[in-house]
Every structure is written in C-alpha cells, then in structure tokens.
N, C-alpha and C positions, 0 to 999 in steps of 0.2 A: 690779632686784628679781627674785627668783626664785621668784613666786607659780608654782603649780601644776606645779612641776617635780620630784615626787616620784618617781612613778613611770616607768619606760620605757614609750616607746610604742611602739618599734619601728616606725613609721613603718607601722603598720596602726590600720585600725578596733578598736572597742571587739572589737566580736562577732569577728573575724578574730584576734583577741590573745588572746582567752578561749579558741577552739580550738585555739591553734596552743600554748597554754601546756598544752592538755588533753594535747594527744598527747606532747607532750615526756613530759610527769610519766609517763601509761602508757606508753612506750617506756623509759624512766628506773627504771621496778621492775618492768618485764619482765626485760630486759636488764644492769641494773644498773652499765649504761656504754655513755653514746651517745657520736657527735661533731657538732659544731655550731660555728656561730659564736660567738665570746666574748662580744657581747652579748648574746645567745640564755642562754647558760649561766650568766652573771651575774643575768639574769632570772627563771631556773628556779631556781638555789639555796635562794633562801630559802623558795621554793614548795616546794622537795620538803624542807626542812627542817621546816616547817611541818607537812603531809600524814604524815610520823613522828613530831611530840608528838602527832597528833592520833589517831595509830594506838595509840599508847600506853593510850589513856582508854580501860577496856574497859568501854562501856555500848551502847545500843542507839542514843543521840542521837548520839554521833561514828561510829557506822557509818553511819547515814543518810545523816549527811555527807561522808562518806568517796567511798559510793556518787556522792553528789549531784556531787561534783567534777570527780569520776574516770569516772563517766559508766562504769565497767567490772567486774564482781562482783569477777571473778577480780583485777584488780590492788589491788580494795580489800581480799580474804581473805589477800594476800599480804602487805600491809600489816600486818594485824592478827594474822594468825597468825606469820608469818617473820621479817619487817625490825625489828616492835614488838620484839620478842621477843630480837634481835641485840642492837638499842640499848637495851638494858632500864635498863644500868648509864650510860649516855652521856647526858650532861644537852644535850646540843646539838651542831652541827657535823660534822653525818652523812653530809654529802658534800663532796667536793672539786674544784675546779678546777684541769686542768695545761693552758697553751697550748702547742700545734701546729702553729705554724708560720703560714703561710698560701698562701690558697686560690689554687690555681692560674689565672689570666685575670683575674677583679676584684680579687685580691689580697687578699680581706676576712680578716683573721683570724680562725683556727681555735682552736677548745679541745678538750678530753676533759671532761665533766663526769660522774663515777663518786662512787656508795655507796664509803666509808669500811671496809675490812674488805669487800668485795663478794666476792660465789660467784662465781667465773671461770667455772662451768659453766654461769652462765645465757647466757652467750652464743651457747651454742651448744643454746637449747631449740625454737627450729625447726628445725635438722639432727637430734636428737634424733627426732621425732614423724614424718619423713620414713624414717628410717630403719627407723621401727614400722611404717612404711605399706606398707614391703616384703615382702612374699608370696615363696614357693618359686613359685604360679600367676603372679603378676605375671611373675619374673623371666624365667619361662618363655618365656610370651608376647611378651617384648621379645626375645630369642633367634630367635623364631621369624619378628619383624616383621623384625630385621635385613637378610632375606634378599630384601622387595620394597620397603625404608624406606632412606632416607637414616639411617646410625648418628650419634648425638652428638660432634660434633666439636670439643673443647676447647681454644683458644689459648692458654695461660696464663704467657704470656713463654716459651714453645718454638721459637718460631722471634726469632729475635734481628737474624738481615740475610740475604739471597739478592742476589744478581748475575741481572740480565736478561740472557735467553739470545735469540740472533739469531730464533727465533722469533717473538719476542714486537717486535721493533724498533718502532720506531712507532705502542706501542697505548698507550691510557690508563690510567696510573695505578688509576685504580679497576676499570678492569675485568683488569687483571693482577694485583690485589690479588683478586680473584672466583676467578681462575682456579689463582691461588698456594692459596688459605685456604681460600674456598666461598662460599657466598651470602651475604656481606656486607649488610646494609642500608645503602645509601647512606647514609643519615645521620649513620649511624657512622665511616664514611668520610670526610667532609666534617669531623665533629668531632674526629676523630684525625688528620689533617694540620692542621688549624686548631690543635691543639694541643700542635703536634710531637711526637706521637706515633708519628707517620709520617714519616720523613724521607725524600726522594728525594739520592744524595750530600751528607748532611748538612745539607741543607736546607731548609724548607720550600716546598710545592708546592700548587698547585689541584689538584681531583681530575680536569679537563682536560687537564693536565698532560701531552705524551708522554715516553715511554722510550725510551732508546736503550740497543741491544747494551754491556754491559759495566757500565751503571750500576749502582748499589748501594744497593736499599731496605732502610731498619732499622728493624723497629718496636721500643717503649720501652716496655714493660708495657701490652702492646695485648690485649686478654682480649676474645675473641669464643667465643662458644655458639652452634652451629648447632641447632639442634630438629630431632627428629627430623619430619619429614614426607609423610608417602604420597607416595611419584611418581606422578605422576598423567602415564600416557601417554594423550594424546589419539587418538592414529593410530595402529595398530600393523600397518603389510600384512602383506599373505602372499607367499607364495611365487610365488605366480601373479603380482601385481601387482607384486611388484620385477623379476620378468622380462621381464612386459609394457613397465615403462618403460626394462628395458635396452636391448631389443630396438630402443628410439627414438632409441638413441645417433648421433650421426652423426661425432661424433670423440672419440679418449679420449687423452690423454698425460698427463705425470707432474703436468701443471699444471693441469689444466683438463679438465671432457669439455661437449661440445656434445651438446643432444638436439632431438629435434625434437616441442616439449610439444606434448599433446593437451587440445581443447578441454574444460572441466570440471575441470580440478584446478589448485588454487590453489598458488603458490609456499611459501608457507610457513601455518602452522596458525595459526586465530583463532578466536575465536567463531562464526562459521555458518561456517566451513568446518572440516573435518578432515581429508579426504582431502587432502596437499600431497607435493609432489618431497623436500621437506628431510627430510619423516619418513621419507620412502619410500629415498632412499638413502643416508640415514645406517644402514639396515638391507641394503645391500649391498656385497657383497663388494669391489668396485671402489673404497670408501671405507674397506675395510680398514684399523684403525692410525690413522685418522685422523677429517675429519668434515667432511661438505659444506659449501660457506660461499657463500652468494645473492649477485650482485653486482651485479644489475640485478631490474626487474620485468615481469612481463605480468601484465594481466588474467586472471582466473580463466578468463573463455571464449574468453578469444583465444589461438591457437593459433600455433605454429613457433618458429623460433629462440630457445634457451634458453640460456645459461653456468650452469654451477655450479664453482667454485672447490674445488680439492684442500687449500689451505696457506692458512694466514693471507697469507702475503705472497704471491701469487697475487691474493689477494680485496685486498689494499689496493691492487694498479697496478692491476686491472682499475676496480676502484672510482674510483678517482680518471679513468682513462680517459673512462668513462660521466659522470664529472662534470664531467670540460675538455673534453665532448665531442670525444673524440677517436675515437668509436666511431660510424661509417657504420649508420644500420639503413634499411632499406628495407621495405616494408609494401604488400599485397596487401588490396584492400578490396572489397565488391561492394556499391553502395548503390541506391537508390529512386530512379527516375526518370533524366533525362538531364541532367548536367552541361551549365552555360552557358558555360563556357572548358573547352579541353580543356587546358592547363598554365597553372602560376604556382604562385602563393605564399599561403599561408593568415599573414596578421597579426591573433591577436587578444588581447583581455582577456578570459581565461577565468576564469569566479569559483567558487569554492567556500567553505565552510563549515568551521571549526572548532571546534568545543564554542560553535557560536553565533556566533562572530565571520565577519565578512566577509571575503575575504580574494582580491583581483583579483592573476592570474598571468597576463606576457605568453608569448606562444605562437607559434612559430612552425614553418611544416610546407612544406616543396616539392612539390607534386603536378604528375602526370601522367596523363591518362585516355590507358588504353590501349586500350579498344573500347565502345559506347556505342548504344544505343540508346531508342526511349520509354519502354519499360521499366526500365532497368537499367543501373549503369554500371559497370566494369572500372576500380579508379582504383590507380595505382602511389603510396606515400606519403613523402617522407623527410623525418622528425623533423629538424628543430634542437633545438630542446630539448626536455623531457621533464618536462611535467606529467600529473597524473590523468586518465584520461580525455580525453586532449588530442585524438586523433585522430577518436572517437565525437561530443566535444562541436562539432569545427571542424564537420565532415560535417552534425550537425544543426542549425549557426547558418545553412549555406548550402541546406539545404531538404532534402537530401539523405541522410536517417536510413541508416545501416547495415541490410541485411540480419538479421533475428535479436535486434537490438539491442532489448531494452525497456524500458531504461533512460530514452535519447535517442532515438527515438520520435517522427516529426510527427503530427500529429493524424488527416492526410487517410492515413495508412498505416494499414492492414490487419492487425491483431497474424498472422495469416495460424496455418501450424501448425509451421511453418521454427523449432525449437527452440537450431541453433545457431548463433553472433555470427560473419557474414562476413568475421571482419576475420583473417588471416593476418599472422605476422613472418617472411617470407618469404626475408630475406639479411641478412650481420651483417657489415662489416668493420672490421680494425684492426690496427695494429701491434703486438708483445708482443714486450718484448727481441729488438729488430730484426729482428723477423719480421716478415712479411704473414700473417694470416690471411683468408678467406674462407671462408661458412662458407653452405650455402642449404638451407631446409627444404623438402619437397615438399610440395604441396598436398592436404590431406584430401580423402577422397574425396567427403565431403556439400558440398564448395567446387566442385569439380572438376562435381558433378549439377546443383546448380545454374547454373553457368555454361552447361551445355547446354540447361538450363530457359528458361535467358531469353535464348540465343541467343548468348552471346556467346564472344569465344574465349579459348581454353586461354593463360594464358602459356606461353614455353617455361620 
C-alpha cells in the first residue's frame, strides 16, 4: 500500500524541508537558474510553478502570501511585478528541468532547474552591485596597500603541471604546493588531492606525500584566491642588532654558519617572544638570495652553540642528523649546592603537558662534575636525547636546581638577583658530507663572574 507517500521528504525534518524549499524558490527568482540535485529540483518545480499563478492574482491577499512563503519583499515584488508579468500569456509550465550529469565522490545526480524564457542577466546581479561598489577612492587605496599587503592572487586553471626542481627533493607535497601558489589552506589541499585534482605523476597522493627531483605535479581546474592581507612583521631589527649577532658568528660557509647565541633571544618568533635569530638574519646580508632555516633548538635563556641552515637541503641532513642523533653536544652547567656522584648517567621519565594531556618522555643525559664545592657545582653535560627542558628538568629531580633557573627551582633556593640561566651549549660535533666538524662557544662573561663568585674554576 502506498498510504502517505505523496510528498518527498528528502530525508529531512518537516521544519528543515520548509527551509531548504524557502531558499531554493528565493535563489530560483533571484537568479532565475540554479543547480542541485534532481530530487531537489523535481521538489521545487511544482513549488515555483505554483509561487507564479499565484503572482498572477493582483490583490493585496496573494501578496501577503507571497510575502508569507518567500519570507523576502524583494523576491515577492519580483514575482509580482517581472516574472507575473513575463507569463502573463502561459497558462502553466514555467520552468524546466535539464540533468547534469553527476556529482562528483557521492555520485548523486545533478540538474539545472531554470525559468522558461529566463533574463541571462540575472545571473550575474551580484557581480553587477559589486562593480557599483567601486570608487576611483577605493581603487586608489588598494594601489596604495599593494605596496606593504600581500596582492590578490588568482588560480584559475593557469598553472596546468610544474616539474620538482632538485631544491625542493624531499619536501612535502603540500608545503611545495605553498611555496609554488601561496598560502593554501590545508584543507583545500587535502580536498584537491582527495579529489584528483592534484595529481603527484598522475596519481593520487596524501598531502604527506614526498617529492622527488624531476616528479610532475598537475593540477585539473584547481581555483585558489589568495586575500589580500596585511603582513604583519612581528620583529623588524636594526642595524645595530643584525650586527651585533654577526659579530657572534664563529663559522660561515656556503652551507651553514655557526654563532655563538646570546642569553635572551629566542630561536624563532612566538607569542611572548619577538626578539629571535630567524627574524633577525633573514634581514642580513649573509642570507642574501636566500633564507635562514632552524635545525635544531635552545632555550630562549640558554646561551652558546647555535646552527642555522643556508639551503633547504642543508636544513633536511642536518635535521635528520639531530634526529638519528648523530650530532655530539656537550653543555656547561653551574648548579646549587654539591653534586653526590661526581659522573654517570641521568635515566629519567620526564613528563609534560599538551593542551591538557599527559604526556611521559624518557630521557637520557651523561654527566661529569668538573669542580665542586658546598656551594656550587661545575657540571659538564652530554645529551642522548633531546627533550624540552631535559637538562633544567634532570638537574632539578636530583636536588640540584640550575643557577638563574626560575622555572625549575627547589624550594630551599634563594630566587637571589642572578637574572641569567647558567646553563651554556658549550661544543657541537658531527659529520656533514664526510667532513668532521667541531665547533666550541666561549663562555659569557656573567658564567665566567660567577664561577669566580663561587670559587670554582674556569674550563679551559
């Protein structure tokens, strides 16, 4: 039996059905030709067939009604005054259905459902009102922003396929799609290879995905709009201060330069810091043509041995280096009180926090105390691996708080007026396309007064 099976329900609620048939009809005599699914537009026909005898009746009851449907003045004066007015002679069958094929990933069939006789011009009555919105002062304006703004950058099937250049070998798919185009939103990214849109050699790819030298991306009617937006430089040094950190260089070649960082400035720019290295020598001349690339970290207050990376592929072997630990660092420490073994090994479960989650990291470090007293102790450090805070956090599970540290901090310590962090990266070894490097920073001077403060001695 097929009791109650009149209407479509499109697999919505009543109220969800009544809106979604609202907006169809005002887009439908806005526009005067949408596109939709074909049971979408089988639904609306007879509705906007309807909404036209009804525009027909010129009295004050079918405007109310008209209003009451349409929920919109202007699409019911359109009604009454234009569309009525078209089909004046047509006793029904005002609009029509053509299918379209189908929808790309569900598959769901598509239609066109357009007015009978329809104004082509209505199509284009939003580009219309936009183009009234432009000023000679607007234009102006935007001329003038050009100059400190990112300009509008339009995709629109212009680029068709590019070849990865040996530069770029071994990076990711989406961020060489960033570097090709502009600030992508990932998600777009993710939804344009998802639907071959993006092919990596003809095929589809994750946005994890790496490149290799010679490969062949093509994108397939891929349409990205960049917006225009303020560059917002966080750090901008001067003259003084790109000097000051030249001046700390301890090696430069065509790969890499070595400096020897000072306490207080952070590696790269964040929220409470500004002052960093990245900003600071991507505005020196030494990175000319190119652009500094970070491949390890220190602490904002811990001071000495520094890498920054000339070339992409430079910052990917070193990187990977620091990751297979293949890179020697040794660390100068000055802490509180006297050390109970003067060598061994530090094994711990060091824990930290992620937007609230827990999150235990094991740890391990080689020390040596090199001079010692009740006071204060002289401790040489070498990392195995390389957590947050790994060095600061061992030192204060064994009673031993860092110099300066307020962080990690024992209780029975003295905030004192010692404003900077004892802890020195004082040597750095490794191989690099079968070389030996070695690389050692000297000791700041406030390391250097203290160690005379609390008696103890100089390394060499």
């Amino acid at each position: 039996m097929r009791h109650a099976m009149a209407n479509k329900r499109l697999n919505r609620t009543s109220e969800h059905r009544k809106a979604l048939l609202k907006n169809m009809l005002n887009s439908l005599i806005k526009y005067e030709q949408i596109k939709t699914t074909l049971p979408r537009a089988k639904f609306l026909k007879p509705q906007a067939d309807k909404i036209i005898t009804l525009g027909k009746k010129d009295n004050l009851q079918t405007t109310k009604i008209l209003v009451s449907k349409l929920q919109d003045t202007k699409s019911a004066n359109k009604v009454k005054k234009t569309l009525s007015k078209r089909y004046e002679k047509r006793k029904g069958g005002y609009t029509r259905i053509i299918k379209a094929g189908f929808r790309f990933g569900d598959n769901a069939p598509m239609a066109i459902i357009e007015f009978v006789d329809r104004n082509v011009e209505a199509k284009r009555v939003d580009k219309k009102k936009k183009d009234l919105e432009k000023s000679p002062k607007k234009e102006a304006e935007k001329k003038l922003a050009a100059s400190w703004c990112f300009i509008h950058q339009i995709y629109n099937n212009m680029i068709k396929s590019f070849t990865v250049e040996s530069k770029n070998n071994n990076m990711r798919i989406d961020r060489l799609l960033r570097t090709k185009i502009g600030k992508i939103p990932q998600g777009l990214i993710e939804k344009s290879l998802r639907n071959g849109k993006i092919k990596l050699n003809k095929k589809k790819v994750k946005s994890s995905h790496k490149v290799f030298t010679n490969d062949k991306i093509e994108l397939f009617d891929f349409k990205f709009k960049e917006e225009i937006i303020q560059k917002k430089n966080k750090f901008i040094p001067t003259n003084e201060i790109i000097k000051s950190n030249e001046n700390l260089i301890i090696d430069n070649n065509d790969n890499f330069i070595v400096l020897n960082k000072s306490s207080g400035v952070s590696v790269q720019g964040g929220t409470k810091s500004k002052k960093n290295l990245i900003d600071i020598f991507s505005k020196s001349e030494i990175f000319e043509g190119t652009k500094p690339y970070s491949v390890h970290r220190l602490d904002k207050d811990t001071s000495g041995v520094f890498i920054i990376a000339k070339n992409r592929e430079t910052a990917q072997i070193l990187t990977s280096l620091f990751r297979l630990r293949k890179v020697h660092k040794t660390y100068l420490a000055i802490c509180h009180g006297e050390l109970e073994k003067d060598m061994g090994e530090w094994n711990d479960d060091l824990v930290r926090y992620d937007n609230g989650k827990k999150i235990i990291e094991k740890s391990k470090t080689i020390f040596k105390v090199l001079d010692k007293n009740f006071n204060a102790s002289l401790i040489e450090m070498k990392p195995i691996t390389g957590r947050k805070h790994q060095l600061r956090k061992q030192l204060f599970n064994v009673g031993n708080s860092i110099y300066g540290d307020q962080k990690y901090r024992s209780l029975n310590v003295y905030r004192g007026i010692n404003k900077n962090l004892m802890l020195h990266s004082y040597k750095i070894k490794f191989i690099f396309k079968d070389k030996k490097y070695t690389f050692k920073a000297l000791l700041p001077e406030y390391f250097k007064k203290l160690l005379i403060t609390k008696r103890l001695n100089i390394p060499n």
